[in-house]
C-alpha positions as CSV (number, residue, x, y, z in Angstrom):
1,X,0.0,0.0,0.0
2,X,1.0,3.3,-0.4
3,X,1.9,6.5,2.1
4,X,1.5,9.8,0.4
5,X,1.9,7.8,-2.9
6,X,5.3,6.0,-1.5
7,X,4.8,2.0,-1.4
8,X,5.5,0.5,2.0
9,X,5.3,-2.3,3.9
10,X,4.9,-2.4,7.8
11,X,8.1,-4.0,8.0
12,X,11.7,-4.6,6.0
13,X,14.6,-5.1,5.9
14,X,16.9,-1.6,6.7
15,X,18.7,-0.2,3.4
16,X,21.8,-0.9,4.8
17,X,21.3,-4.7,5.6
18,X,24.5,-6.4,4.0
19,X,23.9,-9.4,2.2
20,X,20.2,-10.1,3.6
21,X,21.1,-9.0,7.1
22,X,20.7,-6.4,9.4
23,X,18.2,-4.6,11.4
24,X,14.2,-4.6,10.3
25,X,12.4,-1.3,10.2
26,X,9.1,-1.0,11.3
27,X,6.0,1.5,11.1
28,X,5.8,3.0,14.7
29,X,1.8,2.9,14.6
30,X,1.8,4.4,18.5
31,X,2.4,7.4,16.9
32,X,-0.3,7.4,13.6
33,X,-2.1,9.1,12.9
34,X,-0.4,12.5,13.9
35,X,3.1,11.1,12.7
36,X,4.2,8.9,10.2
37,X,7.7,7.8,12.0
38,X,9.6,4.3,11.2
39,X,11.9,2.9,13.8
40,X,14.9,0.2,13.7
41,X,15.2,-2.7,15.2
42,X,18.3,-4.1,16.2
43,X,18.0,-6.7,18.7
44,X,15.4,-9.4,20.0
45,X,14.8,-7.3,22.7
46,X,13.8,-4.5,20.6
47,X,11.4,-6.7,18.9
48,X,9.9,-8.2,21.9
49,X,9.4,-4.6,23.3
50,X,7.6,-3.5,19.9
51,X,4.9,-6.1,19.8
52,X,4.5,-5.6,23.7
53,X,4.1,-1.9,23.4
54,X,1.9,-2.3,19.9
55,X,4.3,-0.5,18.4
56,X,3.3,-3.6,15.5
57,X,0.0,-5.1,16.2
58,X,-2.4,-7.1,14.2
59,X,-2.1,-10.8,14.2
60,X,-0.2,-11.2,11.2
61,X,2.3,-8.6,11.8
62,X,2.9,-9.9,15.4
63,X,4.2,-12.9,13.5
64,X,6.1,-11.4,10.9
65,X,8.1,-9.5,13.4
66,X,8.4,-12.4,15.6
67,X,10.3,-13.8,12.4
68,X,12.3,-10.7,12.2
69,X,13.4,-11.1,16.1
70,X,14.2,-14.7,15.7
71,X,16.5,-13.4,13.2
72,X,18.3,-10.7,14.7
73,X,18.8,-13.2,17.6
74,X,21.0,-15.1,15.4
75,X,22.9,-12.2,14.3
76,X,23.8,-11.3,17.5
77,X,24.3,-15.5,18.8
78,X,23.2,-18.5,16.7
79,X,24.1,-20.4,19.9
80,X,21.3,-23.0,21.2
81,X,20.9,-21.0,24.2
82,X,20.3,-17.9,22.4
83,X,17.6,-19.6,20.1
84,X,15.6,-20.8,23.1
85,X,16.0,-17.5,25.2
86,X,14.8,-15.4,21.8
87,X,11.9,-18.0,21.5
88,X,10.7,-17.3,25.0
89,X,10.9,-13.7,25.5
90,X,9.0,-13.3,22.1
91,X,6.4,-15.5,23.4
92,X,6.1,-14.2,26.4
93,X,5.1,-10.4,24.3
94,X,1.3,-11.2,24.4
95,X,-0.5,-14.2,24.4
96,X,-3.6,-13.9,22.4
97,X,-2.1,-13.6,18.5
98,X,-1.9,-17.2,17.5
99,X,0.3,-16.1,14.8
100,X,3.5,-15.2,17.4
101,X,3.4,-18.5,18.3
102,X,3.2,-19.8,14.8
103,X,6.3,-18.0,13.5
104,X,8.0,-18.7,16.6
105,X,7.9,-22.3,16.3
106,X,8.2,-22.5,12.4
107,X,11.8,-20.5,12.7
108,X,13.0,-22.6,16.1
109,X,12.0,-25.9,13.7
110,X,14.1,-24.2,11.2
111,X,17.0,-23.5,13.2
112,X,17.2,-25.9,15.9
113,X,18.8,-28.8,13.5
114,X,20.8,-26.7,11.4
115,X,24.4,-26.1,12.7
116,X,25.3,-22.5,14.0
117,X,26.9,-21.4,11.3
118,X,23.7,-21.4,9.1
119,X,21.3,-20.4,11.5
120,X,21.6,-16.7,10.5
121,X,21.3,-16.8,6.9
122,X,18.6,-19.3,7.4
123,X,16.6,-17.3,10.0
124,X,16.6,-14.2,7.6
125,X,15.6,-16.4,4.6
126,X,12.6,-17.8,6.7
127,X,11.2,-14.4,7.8
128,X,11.9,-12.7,4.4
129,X,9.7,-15.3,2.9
130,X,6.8,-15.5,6.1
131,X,6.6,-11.6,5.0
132,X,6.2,-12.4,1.4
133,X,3.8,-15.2,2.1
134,X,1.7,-12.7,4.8
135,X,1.4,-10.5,1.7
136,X,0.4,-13.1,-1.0
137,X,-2.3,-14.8,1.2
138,X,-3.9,-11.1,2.2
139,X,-4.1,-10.2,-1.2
140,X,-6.1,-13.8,-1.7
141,X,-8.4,-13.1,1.1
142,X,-9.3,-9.4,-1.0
143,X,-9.6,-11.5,-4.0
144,X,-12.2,-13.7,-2.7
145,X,-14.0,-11.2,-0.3
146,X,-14.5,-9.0,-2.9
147,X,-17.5,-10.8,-4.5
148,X,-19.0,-10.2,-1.3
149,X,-19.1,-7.1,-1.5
150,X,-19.9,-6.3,-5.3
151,X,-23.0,-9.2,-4.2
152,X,-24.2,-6.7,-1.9
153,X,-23.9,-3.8,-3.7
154,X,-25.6,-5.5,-7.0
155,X,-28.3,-6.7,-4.7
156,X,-29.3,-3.3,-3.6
157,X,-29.5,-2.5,-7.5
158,X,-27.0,-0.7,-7.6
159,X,-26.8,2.0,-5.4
160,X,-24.3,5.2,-5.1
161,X,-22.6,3.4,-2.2
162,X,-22.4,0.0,-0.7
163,X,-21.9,0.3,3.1
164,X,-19.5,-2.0,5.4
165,X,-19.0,-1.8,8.7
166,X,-15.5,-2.9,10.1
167,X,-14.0,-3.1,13.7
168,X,-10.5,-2.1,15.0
169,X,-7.9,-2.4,12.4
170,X,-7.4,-5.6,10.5
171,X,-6.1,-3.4,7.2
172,X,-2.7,-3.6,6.1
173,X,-1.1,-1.8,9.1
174,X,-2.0,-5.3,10.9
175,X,-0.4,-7.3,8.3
176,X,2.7,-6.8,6.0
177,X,0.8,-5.7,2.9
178,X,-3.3,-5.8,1.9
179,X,-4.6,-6.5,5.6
180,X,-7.2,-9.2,6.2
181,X,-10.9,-7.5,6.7
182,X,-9.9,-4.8,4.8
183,X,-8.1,-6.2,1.8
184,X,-11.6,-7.0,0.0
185,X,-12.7,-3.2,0.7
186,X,-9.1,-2.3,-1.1
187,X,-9.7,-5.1,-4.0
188,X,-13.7,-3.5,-3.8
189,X,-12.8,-0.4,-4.3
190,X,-9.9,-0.2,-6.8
191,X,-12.2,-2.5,-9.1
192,X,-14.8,0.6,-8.9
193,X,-17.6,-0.6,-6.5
194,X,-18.4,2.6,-4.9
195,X,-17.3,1.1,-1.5
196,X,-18.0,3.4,2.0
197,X,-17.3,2.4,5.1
198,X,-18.4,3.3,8.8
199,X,-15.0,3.1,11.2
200,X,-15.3,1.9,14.4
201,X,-13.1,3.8,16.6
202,X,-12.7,0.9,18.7
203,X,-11.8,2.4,22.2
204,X,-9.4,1.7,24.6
205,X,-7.0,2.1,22.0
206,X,-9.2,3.8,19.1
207,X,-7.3,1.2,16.5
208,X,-9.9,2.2,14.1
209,X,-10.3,5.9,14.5
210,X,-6.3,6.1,14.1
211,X,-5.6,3.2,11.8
212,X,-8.0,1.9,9.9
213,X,-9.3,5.3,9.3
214,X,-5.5,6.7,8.6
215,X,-4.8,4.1,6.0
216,X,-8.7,4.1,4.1
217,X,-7.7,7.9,3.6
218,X,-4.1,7.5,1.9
219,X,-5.7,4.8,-0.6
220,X,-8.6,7.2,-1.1
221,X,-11.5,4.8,0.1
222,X,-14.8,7.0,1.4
223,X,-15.2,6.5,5.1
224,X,-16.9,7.6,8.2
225,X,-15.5,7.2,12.4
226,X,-18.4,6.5,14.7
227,X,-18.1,5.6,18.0
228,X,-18.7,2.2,19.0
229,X,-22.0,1.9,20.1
230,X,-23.4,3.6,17.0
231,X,-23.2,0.7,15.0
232,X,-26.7,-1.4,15.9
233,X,-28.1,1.9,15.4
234,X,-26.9,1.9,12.2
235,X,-28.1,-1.7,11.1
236,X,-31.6,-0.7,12.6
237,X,-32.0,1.7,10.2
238,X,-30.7,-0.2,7.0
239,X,-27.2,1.8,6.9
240,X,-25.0,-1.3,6.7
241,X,-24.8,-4.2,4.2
242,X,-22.4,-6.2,5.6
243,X,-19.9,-6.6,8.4
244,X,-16.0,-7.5,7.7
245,X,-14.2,-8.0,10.8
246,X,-10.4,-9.8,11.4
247,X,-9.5,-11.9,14.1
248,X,-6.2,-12.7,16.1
249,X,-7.2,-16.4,17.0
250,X,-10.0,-18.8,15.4
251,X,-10.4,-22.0,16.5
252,X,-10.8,-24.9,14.6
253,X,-15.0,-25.3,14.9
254,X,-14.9,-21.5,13.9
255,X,-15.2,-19.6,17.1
256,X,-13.8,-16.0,16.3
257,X,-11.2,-14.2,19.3
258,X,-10.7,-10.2,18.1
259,X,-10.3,-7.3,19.5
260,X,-12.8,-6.6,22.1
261,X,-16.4,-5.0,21.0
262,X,-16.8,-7.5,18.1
263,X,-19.0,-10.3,19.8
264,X,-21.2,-6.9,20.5
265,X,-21.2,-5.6,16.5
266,X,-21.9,-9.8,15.9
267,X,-25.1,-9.6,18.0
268,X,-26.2,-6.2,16.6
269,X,-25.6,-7.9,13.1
270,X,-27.5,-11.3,13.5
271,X,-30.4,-9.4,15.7
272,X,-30.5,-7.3,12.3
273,X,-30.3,-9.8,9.2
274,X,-27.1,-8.3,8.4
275,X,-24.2,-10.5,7.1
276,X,-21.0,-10.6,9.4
277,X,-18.0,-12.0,7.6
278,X,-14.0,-12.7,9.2
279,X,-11.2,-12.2,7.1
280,X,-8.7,-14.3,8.2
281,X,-5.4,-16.0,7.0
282,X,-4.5,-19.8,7.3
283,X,-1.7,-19.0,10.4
284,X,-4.5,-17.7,12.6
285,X,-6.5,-20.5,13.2
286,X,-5.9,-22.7,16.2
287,X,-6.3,-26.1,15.7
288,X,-5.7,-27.2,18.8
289,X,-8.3,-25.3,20.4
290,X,-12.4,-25.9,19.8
291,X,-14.0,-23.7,22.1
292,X,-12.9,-20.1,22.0
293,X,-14.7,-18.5,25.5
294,X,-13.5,-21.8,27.3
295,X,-9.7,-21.9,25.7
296,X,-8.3,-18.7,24.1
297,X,-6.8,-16.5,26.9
298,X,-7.9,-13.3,26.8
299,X,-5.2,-10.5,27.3
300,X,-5.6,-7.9,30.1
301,X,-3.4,-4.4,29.3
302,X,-2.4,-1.5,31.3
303,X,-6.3,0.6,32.4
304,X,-4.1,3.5,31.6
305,X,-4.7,2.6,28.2
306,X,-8.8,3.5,29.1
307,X,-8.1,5.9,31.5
308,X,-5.9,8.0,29.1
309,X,-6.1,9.3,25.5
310,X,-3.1,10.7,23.2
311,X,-4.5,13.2,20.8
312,X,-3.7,16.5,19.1
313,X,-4.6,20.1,20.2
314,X,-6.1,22.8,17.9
315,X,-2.4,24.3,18.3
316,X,-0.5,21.0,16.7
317,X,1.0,20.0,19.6
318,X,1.1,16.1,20.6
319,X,-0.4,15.2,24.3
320,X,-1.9,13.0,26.6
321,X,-5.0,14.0,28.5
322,X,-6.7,12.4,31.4
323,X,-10.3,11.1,30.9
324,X,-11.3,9.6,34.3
325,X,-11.6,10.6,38.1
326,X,-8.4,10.5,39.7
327,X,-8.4,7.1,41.7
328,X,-10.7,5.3,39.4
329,X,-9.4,1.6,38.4
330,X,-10.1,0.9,35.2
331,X,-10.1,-2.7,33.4
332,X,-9.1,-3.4,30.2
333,X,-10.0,-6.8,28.3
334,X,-8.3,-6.2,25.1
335,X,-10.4,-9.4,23.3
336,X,-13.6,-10.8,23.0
337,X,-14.8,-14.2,21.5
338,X,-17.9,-14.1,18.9
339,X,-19.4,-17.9,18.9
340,X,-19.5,-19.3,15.1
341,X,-23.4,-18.9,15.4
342,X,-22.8,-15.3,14.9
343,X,-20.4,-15.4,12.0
344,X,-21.8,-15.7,8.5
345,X,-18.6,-17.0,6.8
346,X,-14.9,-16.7,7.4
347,X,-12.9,-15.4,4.0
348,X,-9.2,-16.9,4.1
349,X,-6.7,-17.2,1.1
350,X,-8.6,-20.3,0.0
351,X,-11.7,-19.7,-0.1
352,X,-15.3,-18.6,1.9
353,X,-16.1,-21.2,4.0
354,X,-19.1,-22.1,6.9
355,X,-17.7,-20.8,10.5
356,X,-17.8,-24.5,11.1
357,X,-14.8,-27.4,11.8
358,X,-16.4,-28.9,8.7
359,X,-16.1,-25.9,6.4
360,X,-12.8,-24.8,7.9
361,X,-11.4,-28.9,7.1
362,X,-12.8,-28.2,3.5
363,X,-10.1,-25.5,2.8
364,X,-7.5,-26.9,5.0
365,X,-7.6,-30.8,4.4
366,X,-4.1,-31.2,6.0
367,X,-5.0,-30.7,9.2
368,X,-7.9,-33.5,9.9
């Protein structure tokens, strides 16, 4: 995608890699959408500390950097000890994304049986192409979430706009290039269905309001922010024709875990007749687990994340405010589960299938 007409990626390798290795650059997205700023990482540690802080977020990008950490562990020690310390501290950076775990173990099965003096070259190889693969199976998930959307809109006969309503940001600032929910808007729009959609701003963190709404506006796609609760009010009323949501975990039997507020815009849909779709790649669904309430574990962040809001004044200037009472507590579940009953169909790189073990088993054979 593009940033003031400049392609980028959410993260690369730095210019001045030698040979395939060095540092990785990332998007800062703490700072969006005041400040478009990249930062370096050097270390393990620095990548640990980027997913933790959600300096990268979004399911697939938490694994693609997880890649990228593995790596610059074996620059700075392809030693086994250094390969099981990297693995664990990246684990240990949050623990609903299925994908960190995914990457995680694909590059320690890469690198545990090769000898030390390959694990660096190999480590890079393997996250270079995880990155390229995030991009080619997003770009799938547009291509066969699109239809969906031109459905709709030719349903409706027609009209001047075809409205979806999406939750938190699951575009391509939460993957390395396309995004998952979003990548059918993109595919939608740039095939000249005159796509609109309503942004949640998805509070604590207003992922939508910053992000989703951010990147919509530098590829030129008509959108509106509403807050949160604004969105069964909308269905009421006729105002949405379908829901496209991501997800950082689904299990195997369909059960969807993303980013708190959607098992509420799920309800709102089903109570409505509206549609509600998951985009979602291959990497994020948990086969091991079948019931998402019982089994995914649900992070808990900082309350100051609810308690207080980074914005811009009138003047330009950069600041936090205060929202709450001093000496409130303030929780702050960062996930919800929406139970398959909800979801209408989940759009991976293969295909559309039911939210269902059987329809998931139809696209992914391999894992019966």
């Amino acid at each position: 995608m593009k940033v003031s007409g400049t392609p980028y990626r959410t993260i690369w390798l730095a210019d001045d890699a030698e040979d395939g290795i060095g540092a990785a650059e990332i998007i800062d997205q703490t700072r969006l959408p005041h400040q478009f700023v990249t930062a370096r990482l050097e270390t393990v540690g620095e990548a640990a500390a980027a997913i933790r802080d959600m300096r990268v977020r979004g399911a697939p990008l938490i694994g693609a950097t997880a890649a990228y950490g593995m790596a610059l562990a074996m620059r700075a020690d392809p030693s086994d000890e250094s390969l099981g310390a990297a693995y664990d501290l990246l684990m240990a950076a949050r623990p609903t994304a299925v994908n960190l775990r995914w990457a995680c173990d694909d590059l320690r099965e890469v690198l545990t049986n090769l000898p030390a003096e390959r694990r660096i070259r190999a480590a890079y190889r393997r996250a270079a192409e995880i990155c390229d693969e995030d991009v080619e199976i997003c770009s799938s998930i547009g291509d066969h979430g699109m239809p969906l959307i031109r459905e709709a809109w030719e349903s409706r006969g027609k009209p001047d706009r075809v409205n979806v309503l999406t939750h938190c940001n699951a575009g391509w600032l939460a993957t390395v290039d396309w995004g998952t929910a979003l990548a059918p808007i993109y595919k939608a729009h740039d095939a000249g269905i005159p796509v609109h959609v309503w942004v949640d701003e998805t509070r604590p963190r207003n992922q939508g309001a910053s992000l989703t709404a951010w990147e919509l506006g530098q590829h030129g796609v008509p959108h509106t922010v509403i807050v949160d609760n604004v969105g069964g009010h909308l269905m009421q009323h006729g105002m949405v024709d379908l829901c496209i949501t991501g997800t950082d975990r689904t299990t195997r039997t369909g059960d969807v875990c993303n980013k708190i507020g959607t098992y509420l815009k799920a309800l709102a849909a089903d109570d409505n007749g509206v549609p509600f779709y998951v985009g979602l790649p291959g990497p994020t669904i948990d086969w091991t687990v079948s019931d998402g309430v019982a089994e995914i574990p649900i992070e808990e962040r900082d309350g100051a994340e609810v308690t207080v809001m980074t914005g811009k004044t009138a003047a330009g200037e950069i600041m936090d405010v205060a929202l709450t009472p001093d000496g409130s507590s303030a929780a702050n579940f960062a996930f919800d589960v929406t139970p398959r009953r909800l979801v209408t169909g989940l759009i991976t790189e293969r295909g559309v299938s039911a939210a269902s073990e059987e329809g998931l088993l139809a696209l992914y054979p391999e894992e019966v």
